[in-house]
N, C-alpha and C positions, 0 to 999 in steps of 0.2 A: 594425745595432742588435741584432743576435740573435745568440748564439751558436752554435756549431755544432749539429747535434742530428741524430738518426737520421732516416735517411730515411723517412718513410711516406707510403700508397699515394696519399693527397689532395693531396702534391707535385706531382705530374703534370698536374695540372688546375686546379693554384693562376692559372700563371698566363691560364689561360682564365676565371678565377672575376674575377680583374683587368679584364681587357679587356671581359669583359660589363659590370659595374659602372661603365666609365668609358664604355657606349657605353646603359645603358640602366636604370633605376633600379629596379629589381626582379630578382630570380633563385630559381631553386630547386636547391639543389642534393642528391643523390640519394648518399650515399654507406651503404655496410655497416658496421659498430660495427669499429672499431680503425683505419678509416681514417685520422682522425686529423682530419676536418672542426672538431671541437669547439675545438680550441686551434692548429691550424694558421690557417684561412680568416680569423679576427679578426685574427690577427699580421700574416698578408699584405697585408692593407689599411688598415694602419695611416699606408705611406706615401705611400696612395693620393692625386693633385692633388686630389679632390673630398674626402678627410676632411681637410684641412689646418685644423689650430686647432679640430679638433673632437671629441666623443667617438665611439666606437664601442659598441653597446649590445648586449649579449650574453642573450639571453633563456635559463635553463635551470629545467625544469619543475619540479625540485626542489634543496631547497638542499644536501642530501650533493653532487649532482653538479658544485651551480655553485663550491661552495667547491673540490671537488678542480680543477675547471676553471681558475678564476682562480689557482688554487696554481701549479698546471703551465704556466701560461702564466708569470706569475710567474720561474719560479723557470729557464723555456728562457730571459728574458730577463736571468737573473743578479740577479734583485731579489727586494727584500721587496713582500709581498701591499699592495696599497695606492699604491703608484709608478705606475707607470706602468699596469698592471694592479688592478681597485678589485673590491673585492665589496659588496654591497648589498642585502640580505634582511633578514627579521625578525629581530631577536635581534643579528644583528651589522649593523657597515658598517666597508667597511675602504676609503677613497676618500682624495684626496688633491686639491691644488691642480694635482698631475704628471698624475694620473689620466687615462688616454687611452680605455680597454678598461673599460667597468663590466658585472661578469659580476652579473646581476640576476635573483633567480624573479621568472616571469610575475603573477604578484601584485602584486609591487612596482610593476612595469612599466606596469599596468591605472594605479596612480596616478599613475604619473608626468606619464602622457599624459592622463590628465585632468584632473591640475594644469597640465599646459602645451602645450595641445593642438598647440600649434607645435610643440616638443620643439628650444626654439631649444640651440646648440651641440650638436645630436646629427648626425652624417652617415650613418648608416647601424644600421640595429636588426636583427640576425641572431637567427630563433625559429628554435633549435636544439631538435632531438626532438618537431619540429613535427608528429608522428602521434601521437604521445601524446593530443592535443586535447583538453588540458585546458580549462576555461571561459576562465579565466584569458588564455589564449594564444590564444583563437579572438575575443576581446572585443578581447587589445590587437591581432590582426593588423584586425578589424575597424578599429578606430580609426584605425590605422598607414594605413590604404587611405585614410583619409575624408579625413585631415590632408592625405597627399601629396595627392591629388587638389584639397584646396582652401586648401592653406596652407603647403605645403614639394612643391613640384616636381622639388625638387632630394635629397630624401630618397631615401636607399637602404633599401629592402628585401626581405630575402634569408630564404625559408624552408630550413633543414636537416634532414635527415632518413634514416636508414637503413633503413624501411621506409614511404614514402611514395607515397601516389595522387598522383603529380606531376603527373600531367596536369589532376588536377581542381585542383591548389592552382596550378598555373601558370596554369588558366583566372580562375582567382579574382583575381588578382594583375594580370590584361592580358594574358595571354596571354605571361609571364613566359618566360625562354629557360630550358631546365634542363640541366644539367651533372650528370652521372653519373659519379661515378667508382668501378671497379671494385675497388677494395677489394685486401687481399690476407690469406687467411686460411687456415691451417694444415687440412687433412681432418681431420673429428670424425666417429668411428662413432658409430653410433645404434643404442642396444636398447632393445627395450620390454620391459617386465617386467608391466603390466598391472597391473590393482589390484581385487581384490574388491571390490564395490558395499557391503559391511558392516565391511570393514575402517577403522579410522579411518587418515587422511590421514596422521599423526606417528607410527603404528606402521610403514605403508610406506614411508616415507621414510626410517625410523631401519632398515630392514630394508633397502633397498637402498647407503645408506650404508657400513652394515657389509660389505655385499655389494662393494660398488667397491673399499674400501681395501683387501680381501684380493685385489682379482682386478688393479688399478691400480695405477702411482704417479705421486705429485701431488697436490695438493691438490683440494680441493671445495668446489664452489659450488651449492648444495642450494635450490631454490625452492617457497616455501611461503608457500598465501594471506594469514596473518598474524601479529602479534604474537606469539597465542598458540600458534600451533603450530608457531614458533619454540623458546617457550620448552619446550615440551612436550617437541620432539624433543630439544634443550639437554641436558634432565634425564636423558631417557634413555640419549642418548651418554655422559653423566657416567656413570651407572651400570655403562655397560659397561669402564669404564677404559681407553680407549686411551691405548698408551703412543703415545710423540712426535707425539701428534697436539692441536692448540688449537683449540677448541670458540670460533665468532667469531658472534655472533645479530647482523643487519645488518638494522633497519627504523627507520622516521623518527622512534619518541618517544625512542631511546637519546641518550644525551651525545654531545657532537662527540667527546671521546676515543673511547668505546666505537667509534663510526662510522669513526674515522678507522683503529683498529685493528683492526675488520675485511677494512679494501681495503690495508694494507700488506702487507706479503712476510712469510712465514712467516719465524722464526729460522731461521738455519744448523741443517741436523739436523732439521728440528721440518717436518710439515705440519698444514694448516689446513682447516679444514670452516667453511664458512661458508655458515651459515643466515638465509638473502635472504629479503624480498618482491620484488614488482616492481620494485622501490626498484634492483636490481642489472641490470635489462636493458639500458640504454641509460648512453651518458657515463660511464661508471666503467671502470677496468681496476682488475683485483682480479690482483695479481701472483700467479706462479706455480701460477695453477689451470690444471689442462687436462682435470676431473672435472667433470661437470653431472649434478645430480641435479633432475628436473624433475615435479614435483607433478604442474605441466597445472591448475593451479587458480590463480585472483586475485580477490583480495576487492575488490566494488568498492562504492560508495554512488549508492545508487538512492530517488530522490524521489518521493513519492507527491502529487501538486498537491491530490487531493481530500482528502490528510488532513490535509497541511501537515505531512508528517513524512518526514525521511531515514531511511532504514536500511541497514546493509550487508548485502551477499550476497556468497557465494560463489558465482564460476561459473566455468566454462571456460573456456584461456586461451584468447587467438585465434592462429590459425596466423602472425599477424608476431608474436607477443610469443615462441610458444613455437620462432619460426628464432634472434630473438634471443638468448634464453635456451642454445640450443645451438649458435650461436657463439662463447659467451663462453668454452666449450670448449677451441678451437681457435684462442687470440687469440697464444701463443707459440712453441706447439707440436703437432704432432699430438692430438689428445684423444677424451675418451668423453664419450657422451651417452645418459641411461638417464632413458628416459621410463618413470612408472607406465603407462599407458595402452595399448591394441591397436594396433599401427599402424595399420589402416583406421578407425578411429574419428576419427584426424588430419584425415582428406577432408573433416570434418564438423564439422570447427572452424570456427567465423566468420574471415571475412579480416582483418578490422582490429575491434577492441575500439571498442566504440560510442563515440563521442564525448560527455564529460563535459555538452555542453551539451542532449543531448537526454534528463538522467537525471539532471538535479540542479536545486537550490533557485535560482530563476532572481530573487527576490526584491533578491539585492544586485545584479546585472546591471541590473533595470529598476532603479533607483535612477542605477547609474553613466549609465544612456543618457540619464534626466531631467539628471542631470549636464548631459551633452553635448549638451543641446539636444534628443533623440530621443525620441519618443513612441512610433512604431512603430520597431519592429525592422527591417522589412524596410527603412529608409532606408537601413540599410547594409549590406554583402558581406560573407554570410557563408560558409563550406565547407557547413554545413549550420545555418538557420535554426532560431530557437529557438520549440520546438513551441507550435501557437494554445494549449492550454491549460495546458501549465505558464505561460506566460506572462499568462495571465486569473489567473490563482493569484493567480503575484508579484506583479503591479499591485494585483489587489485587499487580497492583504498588506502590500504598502507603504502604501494608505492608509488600512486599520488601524491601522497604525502612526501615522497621520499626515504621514506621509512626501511623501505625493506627493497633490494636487488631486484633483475631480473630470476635471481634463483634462490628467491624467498630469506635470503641472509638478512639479519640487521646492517642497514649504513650506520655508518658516522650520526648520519641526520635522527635515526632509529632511535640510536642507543640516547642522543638527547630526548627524544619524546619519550623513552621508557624510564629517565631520570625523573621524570613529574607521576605522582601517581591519579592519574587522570585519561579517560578516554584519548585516542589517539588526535581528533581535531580538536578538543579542547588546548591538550602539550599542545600542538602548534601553533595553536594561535599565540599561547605564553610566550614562545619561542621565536615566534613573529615578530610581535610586541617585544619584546627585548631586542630584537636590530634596531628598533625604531625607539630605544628608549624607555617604554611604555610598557615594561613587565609587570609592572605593579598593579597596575589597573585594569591590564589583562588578568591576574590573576586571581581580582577581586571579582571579575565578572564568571570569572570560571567557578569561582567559589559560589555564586549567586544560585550559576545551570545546575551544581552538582547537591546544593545545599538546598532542599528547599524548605521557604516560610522565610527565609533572608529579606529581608526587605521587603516585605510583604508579595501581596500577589498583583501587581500593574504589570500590565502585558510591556509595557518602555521601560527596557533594563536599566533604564539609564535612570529612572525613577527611583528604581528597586536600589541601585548602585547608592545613589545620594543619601538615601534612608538609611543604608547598612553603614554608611561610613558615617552618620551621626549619630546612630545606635550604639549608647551606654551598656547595654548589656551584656552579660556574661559570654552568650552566646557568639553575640557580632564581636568582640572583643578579639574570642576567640579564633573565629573566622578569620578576620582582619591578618591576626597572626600568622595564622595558617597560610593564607592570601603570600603574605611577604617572604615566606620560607620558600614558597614556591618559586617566587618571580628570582630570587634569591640559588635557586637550583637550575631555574632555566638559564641565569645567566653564567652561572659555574660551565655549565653543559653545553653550553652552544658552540658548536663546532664553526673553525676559519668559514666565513661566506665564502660559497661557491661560485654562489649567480646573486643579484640583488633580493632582496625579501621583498614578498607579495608585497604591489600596492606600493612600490617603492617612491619613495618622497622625502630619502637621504635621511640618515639617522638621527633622531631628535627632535624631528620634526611629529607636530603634535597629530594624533591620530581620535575621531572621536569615537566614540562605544560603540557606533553602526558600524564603522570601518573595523575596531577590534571584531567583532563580532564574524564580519564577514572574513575575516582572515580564517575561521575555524569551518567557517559554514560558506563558501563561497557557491557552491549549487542554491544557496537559499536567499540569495539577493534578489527581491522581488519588488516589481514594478508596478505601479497604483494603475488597473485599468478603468479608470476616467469614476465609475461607482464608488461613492465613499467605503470604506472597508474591504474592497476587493482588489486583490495582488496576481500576479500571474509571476509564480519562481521562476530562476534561470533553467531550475531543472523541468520545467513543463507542464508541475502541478500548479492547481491554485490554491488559494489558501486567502481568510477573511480573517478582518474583525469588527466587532459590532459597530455602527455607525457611531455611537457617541462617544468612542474612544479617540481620544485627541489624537491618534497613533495613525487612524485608518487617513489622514487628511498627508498622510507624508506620499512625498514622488516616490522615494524608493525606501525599503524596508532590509534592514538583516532579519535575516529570521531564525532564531536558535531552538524553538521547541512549540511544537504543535501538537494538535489531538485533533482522534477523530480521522475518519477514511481519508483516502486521495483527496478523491476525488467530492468532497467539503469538509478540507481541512478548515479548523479554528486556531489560530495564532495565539500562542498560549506567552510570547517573549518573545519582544524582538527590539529591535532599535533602529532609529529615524537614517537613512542616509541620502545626501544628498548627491545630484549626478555629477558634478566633480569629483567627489569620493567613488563611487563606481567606476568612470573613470581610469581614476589612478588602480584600485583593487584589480580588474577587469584586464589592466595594462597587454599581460600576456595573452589572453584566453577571447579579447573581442579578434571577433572574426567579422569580415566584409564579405556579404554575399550578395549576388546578383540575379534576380528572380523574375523571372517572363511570367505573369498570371494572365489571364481571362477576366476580364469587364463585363462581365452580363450586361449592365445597364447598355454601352457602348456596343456591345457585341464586337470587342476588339482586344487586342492584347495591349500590355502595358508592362514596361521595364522599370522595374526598378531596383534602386542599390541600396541593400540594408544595413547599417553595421548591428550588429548581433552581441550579446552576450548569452550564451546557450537559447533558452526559448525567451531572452528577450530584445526587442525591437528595440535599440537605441536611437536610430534613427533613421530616415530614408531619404530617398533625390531618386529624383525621375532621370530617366535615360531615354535616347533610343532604341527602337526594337531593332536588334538584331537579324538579320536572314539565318540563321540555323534552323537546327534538326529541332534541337528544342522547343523553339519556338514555333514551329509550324504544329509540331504534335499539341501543346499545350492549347492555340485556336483549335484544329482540329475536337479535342476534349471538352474544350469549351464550348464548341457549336453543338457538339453531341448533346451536353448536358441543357442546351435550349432547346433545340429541337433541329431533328434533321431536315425537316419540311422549311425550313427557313432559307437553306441553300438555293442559287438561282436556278432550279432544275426547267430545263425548256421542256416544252410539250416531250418533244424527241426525246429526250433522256426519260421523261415520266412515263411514257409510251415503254418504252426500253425496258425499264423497270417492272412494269405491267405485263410484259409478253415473258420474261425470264422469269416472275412468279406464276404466270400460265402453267409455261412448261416443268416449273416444279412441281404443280401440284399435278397432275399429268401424266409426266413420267418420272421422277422422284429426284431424292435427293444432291443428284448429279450437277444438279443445276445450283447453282450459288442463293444463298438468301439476300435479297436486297432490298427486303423493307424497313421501314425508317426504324424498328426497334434494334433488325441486326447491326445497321451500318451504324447505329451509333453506338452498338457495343463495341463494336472494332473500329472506330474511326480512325485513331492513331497512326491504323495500321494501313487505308487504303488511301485515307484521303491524306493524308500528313504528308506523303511526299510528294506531293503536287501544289501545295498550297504554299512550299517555300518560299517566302521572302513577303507575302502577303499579313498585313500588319489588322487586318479585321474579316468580317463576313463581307462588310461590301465590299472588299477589295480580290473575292472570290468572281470568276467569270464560268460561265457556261464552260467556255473550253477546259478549263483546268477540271471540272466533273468528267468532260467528254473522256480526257483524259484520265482519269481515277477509274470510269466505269471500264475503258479499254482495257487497262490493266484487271478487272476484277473478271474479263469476259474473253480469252487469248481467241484467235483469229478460229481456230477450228470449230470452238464451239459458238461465237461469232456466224458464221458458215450455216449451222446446225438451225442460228436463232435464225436465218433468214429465210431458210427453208421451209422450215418446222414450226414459225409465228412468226408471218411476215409484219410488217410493217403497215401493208396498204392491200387491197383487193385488184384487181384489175377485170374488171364486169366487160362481157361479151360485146358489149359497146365502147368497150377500151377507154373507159374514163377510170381512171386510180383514187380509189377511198382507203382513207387511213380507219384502221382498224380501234375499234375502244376494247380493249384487253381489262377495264378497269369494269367492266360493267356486272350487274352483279350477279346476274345467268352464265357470264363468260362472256368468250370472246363476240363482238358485236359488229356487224354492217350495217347502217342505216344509208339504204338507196332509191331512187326510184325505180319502181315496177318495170320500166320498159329498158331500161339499162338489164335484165338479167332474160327478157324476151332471149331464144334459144338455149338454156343452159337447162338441159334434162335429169343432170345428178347435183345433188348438193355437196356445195365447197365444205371439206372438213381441214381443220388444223392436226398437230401433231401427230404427222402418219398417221394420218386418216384416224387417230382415237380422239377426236371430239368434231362435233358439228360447229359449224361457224353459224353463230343466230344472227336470223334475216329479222330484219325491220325495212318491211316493203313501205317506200313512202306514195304520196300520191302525188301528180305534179306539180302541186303547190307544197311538195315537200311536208306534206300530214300524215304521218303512219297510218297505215290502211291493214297489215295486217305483219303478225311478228310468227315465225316460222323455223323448226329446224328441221323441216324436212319437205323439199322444193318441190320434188316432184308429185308428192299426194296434197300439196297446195294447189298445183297446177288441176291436178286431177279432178280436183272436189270442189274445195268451198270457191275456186277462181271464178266460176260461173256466176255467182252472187256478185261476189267485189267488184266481177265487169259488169254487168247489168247498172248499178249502183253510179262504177268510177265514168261511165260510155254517158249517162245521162248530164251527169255534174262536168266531166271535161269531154263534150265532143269534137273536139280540135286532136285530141290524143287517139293513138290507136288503141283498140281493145280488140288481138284477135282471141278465137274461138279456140285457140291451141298453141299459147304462149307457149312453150317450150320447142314448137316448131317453128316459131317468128323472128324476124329479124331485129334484133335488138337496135335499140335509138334511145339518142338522148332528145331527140326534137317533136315537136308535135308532128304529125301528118300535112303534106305539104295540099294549097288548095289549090282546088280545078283552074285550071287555063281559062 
């Protein structure tokens, strides 16, 4: 049935790939990139006794690969694509009634087997590049297990793979038999050239380039995380003019042409550079390369559950992407391989690049499992299960949508969005769009998100939209088509209205791209905060684009696909909408709220009434402040946050304050903290309920503190403070001084000398554990001398101070044994 053909290394082991197949329904086979697994292993079993009268189903992760697959397979058997040999992807299908071998991306596949969960006239499904682990291909091998095990026994399935955990996918499968076969591939050197940490990725790249083709010959195959730093290095090899050399950009939004003329054989005379994603690691042979230029970088998309938003990242490849990558080197003939990177930096590489299913939108996955009968996940075998909470996400976003029960079933509403083959907010938006007339154009924007290089790269889909629908091309042609099948199925599918459609504005009535947009993405409706390019989403994040994009100048944005962290996302697609269309989309979901904040400036509170769409401010109106709980805590927290020293504290209270920090430090803990750091920790809690109906700080009185501190000080311990740190002294001369508790030795008297005349012990505070410090005045009120212990003042240095105070005030008395003297506040009365 096959023509002659060169031999490669997977011959060998073909026919042990036979005899396990007809002794046991599963396999894994284990081969290196140019082996020749991809379009040998499906040819060989074509005329296996167990596939008679049936198809053979070729899974490949991506479509450049499976179309060159199915070409090659094709074209060993002497035929045109579609005979005997069929392809099956988006965009095209090339199948026949002959059709034996359908080479299909994992996408496809996920539906097939959910449309036919038998998979009757299939004999065998080979997931080729099965380390890749895309969703896609981890959901249909899930399936693939669940079917054979309880509805095709006699089904063959065969994982393939050049850099595979075979033993964990063989354990997965039943303990599956695995076949290794050893490959056979030319020695490739390896330098590293390293890369400064500041240098951008498309100056080294173009810098090592230039550097190969003067020190090598052969062609190059140059890897770079993406689109654009494809095009970047592009521009600058143009610049540099090489002569006989063709400049080939190889990543998945280009045309089949472009694609297919990057993996052909350079002209006679002519070499080629050809600047890859990941897109060139695995199932492709790229003629006449034996150059690898290897970034060490791969853009991947990474899902956030708690914001319900994908973004891409750049990160480091992992050590199987970046063997492969420098095998492809050595696929004809000896080659080089010129890593940016240190060599010992490689030991530090991840083994295998994370599995799509632990770092993406799991949202279509629970959809497909309500499909199949599945509520949990863990019913079926996975390589590795899909994480508890991206999966509480997706459930709870599909019955957002409507999509699926309180007990995980498909609705009505469900089974329409799983009629579209499209992420779950995209169907909806179609399905939206079609109440409103507007399926078509919904469709074409959905086709814009999922396709990308459609209409080039302007971040305003609505740009992007305009271009695809006056684009002659093959591609857009196709697309177009696609587009109309869709809108065409949403409307077959759309189940009796229930409740009116988002955004309702009665059927037929015209809707523009922002509004479609936001029908799919309603958390990503984001509002221009006053900075050109700067947005704040409904859902809380922000998100830009660069100033000189006509796009950043709009009130309000849909937003359909970003990059880059949270927290400075880049707006990668979006469309202009205006606040009547918000609006209308918003109808259900704006909420009015009503918000008591604090005025620093004012140091007062202010009402106001929001209406809201999630975290955006649609608009506001001043109110009255209210007398509640609320509102008193909210002053309260606000005076804290200026300062507590601001309050109208009277001496009395500051004093107060000062004699209860005394006694804490004194005799401990017992005693309440009441300095300005504690009480403004806890303001809420002491002063808030006294400050009720009070609409600022001036409108705070002494009394309402009086009242706050009563409350922080109950009557017993009250009792305690006035014993134990009184307030005021009362001197043997019965005059009463208030006491300075604030002083920085402690507690403080400042009196005159002859007011304390008779008193033989010195006044101590706190049951008697601290002395009270004298500051003896003179009678013009001058410290004369400061004292904690009265009676060896009296005893000693008093004889000086009187001598001294007897000459300067002789109207006062100075006797010879003040502590035997009768206290006075008056001078010495004169002679008769």
């Amino acid at each position: 049935m096959t023509r002659p053909q060169d031999a490669l290394p997977i011959d060998a082991v073909l026919p042990d790939i036979q005899a396990a197949l007809a002794q046991s329904p599963n396999l894994v086979i284990v081969a290196p990139p140019g082996a020749g697994k991809t379009t040998r292993a499906p040819l060989a079993l074509l005329d296996a006794p167990w596939a008679q009268g049936r198809k053979l189903i070729l899974l490949e992760p991506r479509r450049l690969a499976a179309r060159a697959a199915a070409s090659r397979m094709a074209a060993t058997l002497g035929e045109g694509l579609g005979e005997t040999v069929g392809l099956r992807m988006r965009l095209e299908s090339r199948v026949s009634a002959k059709t034996r071998i359908e080479v299909v991306t994992e996408g496809v596949f996920a539906r097939m087997i959910l449309d036919d969960p038998a998979l009757e006239g299939v004999a065998a499904v080979l997931f080729d590049e099965y380390h890749e682990r895309s969703l896609d291909a981890d959901l249909g091998l899930a399936l693939a297990l669940d079917a054979q095990s309880g509805l095709r026994d006699d089904l063959r399935l065969v994982a393939m793979s050049a850099t595979l955990d075979g033993a964990r996918v063989a354990a997965l499968m039943g303990d599956a038999r695995t076949i290794v076969s050893e490959g056979r591939a030319f020695e490739v050197e390896t330098r590293y050239l390293g890369r400064d940490a500041h240098e951008r990725v498309e100056d080294a790249v173009t810098r090592a380039i230039l550097r190969a083709l003067r020190e090598e010959k052969g062609s190059v195959l140059a890897f770079l995380p993406g689109q654009g730093e494809i095009l970047r290095v592009a521009a600058r090899l143009a610049e540099a003019r090489l002569e006989g050399v063709d400049i080939a950009p190889l990543y998945g939004a280009l045309d089949r042409a472009e694609q297919d003329r990057a993996i052909s054989p350079a002209p006679p005379g002519r070499l080629k550079v050809v600047l890859a994603t990941s897109i060139a690691e695995t199932s492709l042979t790229i003629e006449g390369v034996r150059i690898v230029i290897d970034s060490g970088l791969s853009r991947v998309q990474l899902y956030e559950p708690d914001l319900g938003l994908s973004r891409l990242e750049t990160v480091r490849a992992a050590r199987a992407s970046v063997d492969q990558r420098r095998g492809r080197a050595g696929r004809s003939e000896p080659g080089v391989c010129y890593r940016l990177w240190d060599e010992p930096q490689t030991a530090a590489l991840p083994a295998f690049a994370a599995p799509e299913i632990l770092a993406a939108d799991l949202s279509g996955l629970a959809l497909d499992l309500a499909a199949w009968g599945v509520s949990d996940p863990g019913q079926l075998a996975w390589l590795d299960p899909p994480p508890a909470p991206a999966w509480k996400e997706a459930v709870a976003l599909d019955r957002d949508l409507g999509a699926l029960d309180a007990e995980g079933r498909l609705t009505d509403e469900g089974k329409a969005l799983r009629a579209l083959p499209l992420p779950p907010r995209l169907a909806r938006m179609i399905l939206d769009a079609a109440r409103h007339g507007e399926a078509e154009r919904a469709a074409e924007l959905a086709i814009l998100l999922s396709e990308r290089g459609l209409g080039g790269a302007d971040a305003d889909l609505s740009h992007r939209l305009e271009r695809m629908q006056r684009d002659g091309s093959k591609r857009a042609r196709e697309a177009r088509r696609l587009a109309a099948n869709w809108a065409r199925l949403a409307k077959a599918a759309l189940p009796p209205p229930q409740t009116p459609a988002v955004g309702a504005g009665g059927p037929g009535r015209g809707l523009s791209e922002g509004a479609l947009i936001a029908l799919a993405f309603p958390d990503r409706i984001a509002k221009s905060r006053g900075n050109k390019g700067d947005f704040l989403m409904a859902n809380g994040r922000a998100a830009s684009l660069p100033v000189e994009d006509p796009l950043s100048r709009a009130p309000f944005l849909a937003i359909a696909e970003l990059t880059g962290r949270a927290a400075q996302a880049r707006i990668l697609a979006a469309c202009a909408l205006d606040a009547e269309e918000v609006e209308k989309i918003g109808a259900g979901t704006i909420e009015f709220r009503d918000e008591t904040v604090f005025e620093a400036a004012s140091a007062s509170l202010r009402r106001r009434r929001f209406r809201r769409l999630g975290a955006i401010r649609l608009s506001e109106q001043n109110l009255p402040v209210e007398p509640n709980e609320d509102g008193a805590r909210a002053l309260a927290r606000g005076i804290a946050q200026l300062a507590i020293s601001r309050l109208p504290w009277t001496k009395g209270q500051a004093q107060l304050r000062d004699r209860v920090a005394f006694l804490r430090r004194a005799e401990g803990a017992e005693w309440p903290d009441l300095s300005d750091l504690a009480l403004a920790s806890c303001a809420e809690d002491w002063l808030a309920p006294f400050i009720m109906g009070r609409g600022g700080l001036a409108d705070i009185t002494p009394g309402d503190l009086d009242a706050a501190l009563a409350a922080l000080l109950p009557y017993e311990m009250m009792r305690r403070l006035d014993a134990e740190a009184p307030a005021h002294f009362e001197t043997p001369a019965g005059a009463r001084h208030a006491l300075d508790y604030a002083a920085p030795n402690g507690p403080l008297l400042s009196v005159r000398v002859q007011e304390l005349y008779g008193l033989a012990q010195h006044p101590t505070l706190a049951r008697g554990r601290a002395p009270l410090t004298l500051e003896l005045l003179s009678p013009a009120h001058r410290p004369i001398q400061t004292t904690r212990d009265l009676p060896s003042f009296w005893a000693g240095s008093w004889r000086d101070v009187k001598k001294e105070m007897k000459g300067r005030y002789p109207r006062h008395l100075w006797p010879d044994d003040p502590a035997q003297a009768a206290p006075t506040t008056r001078a010495k009365q004169r002679p008769a």
